[in-house]
Structure formats: structure tokens, C-alpha cells
C-alpha positions in Angstrom: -7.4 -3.2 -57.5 -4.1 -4.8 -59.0 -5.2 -7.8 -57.0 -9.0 -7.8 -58.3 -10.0 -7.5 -54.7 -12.4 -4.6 -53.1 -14.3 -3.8 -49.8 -16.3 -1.5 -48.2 -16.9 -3.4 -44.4 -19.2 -0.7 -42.9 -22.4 1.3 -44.1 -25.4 3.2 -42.3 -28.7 1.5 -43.3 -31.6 0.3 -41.7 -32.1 -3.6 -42.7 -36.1 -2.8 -41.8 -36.6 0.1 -44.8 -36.7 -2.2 -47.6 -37.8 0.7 -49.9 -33.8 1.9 -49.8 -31.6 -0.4 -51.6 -28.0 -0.8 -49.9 -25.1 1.5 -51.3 -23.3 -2.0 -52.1 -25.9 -2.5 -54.9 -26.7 1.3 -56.0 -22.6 1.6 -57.2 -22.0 -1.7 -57.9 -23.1 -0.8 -61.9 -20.2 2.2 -61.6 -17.4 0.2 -60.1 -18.0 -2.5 -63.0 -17.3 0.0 -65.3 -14.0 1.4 -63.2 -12.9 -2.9 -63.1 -13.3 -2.3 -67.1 -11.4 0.5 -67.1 -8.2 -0.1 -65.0 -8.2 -4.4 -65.6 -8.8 -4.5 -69.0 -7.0 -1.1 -70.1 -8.7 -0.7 -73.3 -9.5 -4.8 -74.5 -12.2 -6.4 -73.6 -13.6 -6.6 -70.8 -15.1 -9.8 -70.9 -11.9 -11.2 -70.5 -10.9 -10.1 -66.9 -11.9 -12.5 -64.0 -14.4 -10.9 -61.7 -13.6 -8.9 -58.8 -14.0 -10.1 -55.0 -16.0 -7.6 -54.0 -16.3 -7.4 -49.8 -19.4 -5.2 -49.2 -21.4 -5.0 -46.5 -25.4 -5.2 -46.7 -28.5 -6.7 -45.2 -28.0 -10.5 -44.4 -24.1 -10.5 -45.9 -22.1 -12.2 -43.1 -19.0 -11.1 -45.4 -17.4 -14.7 -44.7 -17.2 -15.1 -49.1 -16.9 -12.2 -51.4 -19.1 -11.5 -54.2 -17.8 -11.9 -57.7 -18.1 -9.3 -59.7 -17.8 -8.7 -63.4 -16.3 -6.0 -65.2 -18.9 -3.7 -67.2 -17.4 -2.9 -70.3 -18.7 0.5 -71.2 -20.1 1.7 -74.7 -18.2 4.8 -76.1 -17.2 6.1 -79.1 -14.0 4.8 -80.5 -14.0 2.3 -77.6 -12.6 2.4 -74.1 -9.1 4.5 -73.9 -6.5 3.0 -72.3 -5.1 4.4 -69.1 -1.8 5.7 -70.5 -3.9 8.3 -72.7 -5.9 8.9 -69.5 -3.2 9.6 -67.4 -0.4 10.5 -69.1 -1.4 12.2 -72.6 -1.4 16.0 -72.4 -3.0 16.9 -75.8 -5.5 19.1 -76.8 -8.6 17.0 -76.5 -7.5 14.6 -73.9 -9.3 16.3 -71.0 -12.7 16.3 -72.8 -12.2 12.4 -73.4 -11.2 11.8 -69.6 -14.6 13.9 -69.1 -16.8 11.5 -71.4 -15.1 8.7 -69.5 -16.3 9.4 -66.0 -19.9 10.3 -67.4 -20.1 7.3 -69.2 -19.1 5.6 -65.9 -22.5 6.8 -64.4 -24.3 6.5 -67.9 -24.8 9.7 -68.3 -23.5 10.1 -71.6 -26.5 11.8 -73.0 -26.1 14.3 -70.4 -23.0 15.3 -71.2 -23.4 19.2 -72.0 -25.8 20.1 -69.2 -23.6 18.4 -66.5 -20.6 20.2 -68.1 -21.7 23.5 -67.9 -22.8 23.1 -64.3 -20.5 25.6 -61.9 -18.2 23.7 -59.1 -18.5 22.5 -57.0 -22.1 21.1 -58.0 -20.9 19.7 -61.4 -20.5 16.4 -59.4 -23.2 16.8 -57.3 -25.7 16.8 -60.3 -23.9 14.1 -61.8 -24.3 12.0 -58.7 -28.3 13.4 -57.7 -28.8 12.1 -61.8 -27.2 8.9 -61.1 -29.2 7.8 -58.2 -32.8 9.2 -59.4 -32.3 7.0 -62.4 -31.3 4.2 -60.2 -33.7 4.3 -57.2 -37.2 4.6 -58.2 -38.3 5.3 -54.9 -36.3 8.5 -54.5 -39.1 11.6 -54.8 -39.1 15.1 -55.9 -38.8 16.2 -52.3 -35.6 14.1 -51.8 -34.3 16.0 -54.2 -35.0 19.7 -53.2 -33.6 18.5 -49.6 -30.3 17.5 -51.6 -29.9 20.8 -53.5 -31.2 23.1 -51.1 -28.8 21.9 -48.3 -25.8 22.1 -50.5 -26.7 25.5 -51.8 -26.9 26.8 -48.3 -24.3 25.1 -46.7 -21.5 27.8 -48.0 -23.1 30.5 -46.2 -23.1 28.2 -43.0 -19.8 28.8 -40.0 -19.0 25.5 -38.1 -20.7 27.5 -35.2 -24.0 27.5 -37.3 -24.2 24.3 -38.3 -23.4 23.1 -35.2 -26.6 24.7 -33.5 -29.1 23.5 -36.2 -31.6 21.3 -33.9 -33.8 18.6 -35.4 -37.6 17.7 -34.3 -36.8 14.5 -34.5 -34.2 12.0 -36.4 -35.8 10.3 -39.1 -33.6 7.3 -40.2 -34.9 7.5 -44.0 -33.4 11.2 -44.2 -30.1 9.3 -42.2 -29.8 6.8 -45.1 -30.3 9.6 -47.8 -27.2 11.2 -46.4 -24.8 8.2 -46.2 -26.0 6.8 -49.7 -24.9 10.3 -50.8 -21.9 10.1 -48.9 -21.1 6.9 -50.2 -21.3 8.2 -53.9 -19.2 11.0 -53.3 -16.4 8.5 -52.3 -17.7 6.5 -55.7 -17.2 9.9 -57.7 -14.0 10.3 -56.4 -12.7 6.7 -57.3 -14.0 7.4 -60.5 -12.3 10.4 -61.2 -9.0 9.2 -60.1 -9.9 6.3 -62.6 -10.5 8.4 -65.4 -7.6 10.9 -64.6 -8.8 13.7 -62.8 -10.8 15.4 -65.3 -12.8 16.9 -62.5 -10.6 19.0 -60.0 -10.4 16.8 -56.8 -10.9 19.4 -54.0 -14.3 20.0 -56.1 -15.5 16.5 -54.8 -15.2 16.7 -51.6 -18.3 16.0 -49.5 -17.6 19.0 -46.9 -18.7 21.2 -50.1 -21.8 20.0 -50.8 -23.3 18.0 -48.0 -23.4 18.5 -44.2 -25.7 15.8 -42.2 -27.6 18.0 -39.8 -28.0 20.2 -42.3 -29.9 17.6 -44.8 -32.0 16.3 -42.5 -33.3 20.0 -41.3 -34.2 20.3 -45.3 -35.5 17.0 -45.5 -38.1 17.4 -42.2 -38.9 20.5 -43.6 -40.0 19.0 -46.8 -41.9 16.6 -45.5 -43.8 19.2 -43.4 -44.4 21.0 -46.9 -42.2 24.3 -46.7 -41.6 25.9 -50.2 -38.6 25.8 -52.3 -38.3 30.0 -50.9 -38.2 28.6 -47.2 -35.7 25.8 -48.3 -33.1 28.0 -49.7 -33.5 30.7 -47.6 -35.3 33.3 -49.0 -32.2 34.1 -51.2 -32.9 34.8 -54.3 -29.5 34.0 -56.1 -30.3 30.9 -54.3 -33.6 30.2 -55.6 -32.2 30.8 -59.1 -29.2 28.1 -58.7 -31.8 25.8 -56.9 -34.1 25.7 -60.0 -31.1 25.7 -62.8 -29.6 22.1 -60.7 -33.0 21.0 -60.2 -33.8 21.3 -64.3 -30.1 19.3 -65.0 -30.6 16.2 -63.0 -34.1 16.2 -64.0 -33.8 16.5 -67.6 -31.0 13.6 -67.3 -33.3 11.7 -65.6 -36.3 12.2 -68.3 -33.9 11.0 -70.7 -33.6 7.4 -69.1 -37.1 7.6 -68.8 -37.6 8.5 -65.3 -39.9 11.2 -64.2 -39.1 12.3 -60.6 -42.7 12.6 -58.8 -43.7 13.9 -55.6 -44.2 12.5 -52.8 -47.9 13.4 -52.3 -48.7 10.8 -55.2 -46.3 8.4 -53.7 -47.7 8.5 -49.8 -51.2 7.4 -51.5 -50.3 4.1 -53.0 -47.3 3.2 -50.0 -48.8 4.2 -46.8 -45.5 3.4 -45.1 -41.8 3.3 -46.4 -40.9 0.2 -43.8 -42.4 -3.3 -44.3 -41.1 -6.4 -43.2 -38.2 -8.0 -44.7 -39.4 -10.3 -47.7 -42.6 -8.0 -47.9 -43.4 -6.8 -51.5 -45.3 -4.1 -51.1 -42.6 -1.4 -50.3 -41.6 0.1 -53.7 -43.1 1.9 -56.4 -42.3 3.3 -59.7 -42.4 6.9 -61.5 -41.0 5.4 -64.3 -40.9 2.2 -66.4 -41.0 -0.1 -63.4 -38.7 -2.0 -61.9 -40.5 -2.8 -58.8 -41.1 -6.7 -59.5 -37.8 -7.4 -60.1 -36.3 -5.5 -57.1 -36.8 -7.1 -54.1 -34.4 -10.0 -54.6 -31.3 -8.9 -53.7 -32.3 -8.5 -50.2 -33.9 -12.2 -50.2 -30.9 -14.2 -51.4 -28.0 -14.9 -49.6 -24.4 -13.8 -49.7 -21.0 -15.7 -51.3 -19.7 -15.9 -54.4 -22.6 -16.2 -57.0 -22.6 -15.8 -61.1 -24.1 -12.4 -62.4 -27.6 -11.8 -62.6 -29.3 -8.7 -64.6 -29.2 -6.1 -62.4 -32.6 -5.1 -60.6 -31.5 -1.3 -60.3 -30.7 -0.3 -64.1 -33.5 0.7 -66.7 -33.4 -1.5 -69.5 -30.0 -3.0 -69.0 -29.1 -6.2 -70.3 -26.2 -6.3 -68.4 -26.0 -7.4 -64.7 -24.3 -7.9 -61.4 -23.8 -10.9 -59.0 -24.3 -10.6 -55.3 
């Protein structure tokens, strides 16, 4: 980051599912604000030249980087500088790293709920809020598959999870699991940005997502099982399951997003793939961004100037890809 210079050269998406935006455009909005924080260190963040960002995606032969931006984020009293972050040890400090990393996702209003979460879900919810807000055509089943599986994966041996057999792969549910992935590495930047106000061994993906687990929740979802059936039939499960779900829903209500189900989604999109260019992949359950979203797949990659950003609710900000 000293340099200005970032990449990410792999991912797991599928080019043909145009109804999943890549992880390269989903974080892009975070990272902005982490450039803010660690190139600008408290000025303005207008100032800093953009980033080289070398991300992978759809059509991006990676032979020019994208220029990116910092974000400069709005909080009270203004951005802190890193040496409070990292090295001021008063009373207060941590609570101000906390409001940091939040405001990072733009979950600022959220603050209290995602706080009193337990660990190791604080980040999860955090993350689940995060992407809802961001990807419109993320449903409410998506959801119960993300906090059913991590609420049952620590009851789960190696052995166990190792036996779980799937009908069938279902390469939707794959690219669920590595945009999650992907955000957990995001959360973890972040925090190291903002000084560790959330512990690190909290964040790590092996406590709240396994792969083969996921997409066992997520067929059995779409096949209609109940909330009981996805958690177990533990009750102390069931409980956690609903007080997660109410977090990352509420957070998402507050940016205007209202996470419906996929029964009223299946109706007006027959089928999640469409052809590359095609339009009619994507809907809304909220204030819509569907006719401005399709064209980050249709332009083409190198260094470009900023454009607003497709992915954010009512931003008048943007990013270049």
C-alpha cells in the first residue's frame, strides 16, 4: 500500500451468471475507504493519487491496472489519523477504532446492534449487512444458508464435515461461498487498518464458514427445508439463528433494502444465467439499481477515471474499473 499498488490475481466466479457481480467490484467501495485511511492519514483524501488496483474479473486481461480513488469517509470529528489508531492507548480509543471499521462498510447506523453481537459472528453480521445492501440480487434464503452453516459449523469434527455429500454442485451457491471468503480477507484488511479493534483470531474464516457445509444449507434451501431443519433442530440454535438474522436485516432496512425471498424473485427471473450483455438478469427488493448495473461487465479493462458506482444505494461517490 506504501506504493499505492494492490492486487488480487485469482477469484472463483462464473463469467456466465451475470446476476453475481465480481468480488473485485463488491469491495472495491471498502478498500477506497482503507486507501483514505492509511494514504491520507487524516487530510483529505481527495488529495492522494489513485491506487493501481490489479483485480481480476470478467473480460480484465490484467495487462493495465485500474485506478482507483480513495473514499474519504464521513465521521464525526473527521477521519483519525493512524498514530491514534495504532498507537493511542486511552480510554475511548478502542470504541473510535470500532466506529472506523464500521464506517468502512457504511454501517455506521448500525453500530449498536453489530456491537453487541457475540464472536465470532460480530464480523460475520457485519459482512452478511455489507453485501445484502450491496447486491440486490442476494435473497432471504441466501441468507439463512449463510447463518445456519456458521452456526452449525462448531458442533461439526473435520471427520464430519468431511462426509457431508452434495446432490449436486450448484455453481451459484460456489460463488456465494468465495464472495464471502473474499470479504472475510476484506474484514480482516480492514481491521488491521483500523487497529485491531476486532480480535483477529475472531475473523478467521475456519469460524464461520466451511464450503461443503454452505452449499448443503444452500440446496436445502432451495428445496424449501425450514429454518428448524437448517439449524438442526437445536433450539439454542434456532434462537442465535433468528437474533443474527434480525441484525443484518434491520441494517439492511436502514439503507433501504428489504431482503425478499426467493419465491417472489423466481417469478419475475426465471433463470439466474443469461448471456453476457443480456439485461434481463437482475432485479431489485429495494430502491433499484438494476439499470445502472450491468455496465461494469460490458466495458473493458485499463486505467479509466471514476464513475459512480453501480453497487451503492444513493452514493454520489464512485469507482473506476
Amino acid at each position: 500500500m506504501a506504493s499505492g499498488e494492490i492486487e488480487c490475481s485469482n477469484t472463483l466466479e462464473d463469467a456466465l451468471d451475470q446476476a453475481l457481480p465480481s468480488q473485485a467490484f463488491v469491495y472495491r467501495p471498502v478498500r477506497q475507504r482503507v486507501y483514505s485511511l492509511l494514504l491520507a492519514d487524516g487530510h483529505d483524501g481527495a488529495s492522494c493519487p489513485p491506487v493501481q488496483e490489479w483485480f481480476v474479473y470478467s473480460g480484465n486481461p490484467l495487462t493495465h491496472p485500474d485506478l482507483v480513488r480513495p473514499l474519504q469517509m464521513s465521521l464525526p470529528g473527521g477521519t483519525p489519523s493512524l498514530k491514534l489508531l495504532w498507537l493511542n492507548h486511552e480510554p475511548g480509543t478502542q470504541a473510535r477504532r470500532v466506529e472506523v471499521l464500521l464506517a468502512c462498510f457504511d454501517l455506521s447506523s448500525s453500530s449498536e446492534e453489530l456491537q453487541a453481537v457475540e464472536s465470532p459472528f460480530q464480523g460475520l453480521c457485519c459482512l452478511l449487512a455489507y453485501l445484502f445492501v450491496q447486491v440486490d440480487t442476494l435473497c432471504l434464503e441466501d441468507l439463512h444458508a449463510f447463518i445456519a452453516q456458521a452456526l452449525c459449523l462448531p458442533g461439526k469434527s473435520a471427520g464430519q464435515l468431511a462426509d457431508v455429500q452434495l446432490d449436486r454442485v450448484d455453481p451459484r451457491a460456489v460463488q456465494l461461498g468465495s464472495l464471502l471468503v473474499r470479504g472475510l480477507t476484506m474484514l480482516l484488511l480492514v481491521n488491521s487498518a483500523c487497529g485491531f479493534p476486532w480480535s483477529t483470531s475472531d475473523l478467521m474464516p475456519w469460524n464461520v464458514f466451511d464450503g461443503k457445509l454452505f452449499h448443503e444449507k444452500y440446496l436445502q434451501t432451495e428445496k424449501g427445508h425450514t429454518v428448524e431443519a437448517l439449524v438442526e433442530q437445536s433450539r439454542a440454535r434456532l434462537t442465535q439463528f433468528h437474533q443474527l438474522k434480525s441484525v443484518v436485516c434491520k441494517a439492511c432496512l436502514r439503507e433501504d433494502r428489504r431482503i425478499a425471498s426467493r419465491q417472489l424473485w423466481q417469478p419475475l427471473h426465471s433463470g439466474r444465467r443469461g448471456r453476457p450483455g443480456s439485461g434481463a438478469h437482475r432485479t431489485s427488493f429495494g430502491n433499484s439499481r438494476s439499470d445502472q448495473g450491468q455496465h461494469w461487465r460490458e466495458q473493458g479493462p485499463g486505467s479509466r477515471q471514476q464513475e459512480p458506482d453501480p453497487w451503492r444505494r444513493g452514493s454520489s461517490s464512485g469507482w473506476s474499473n
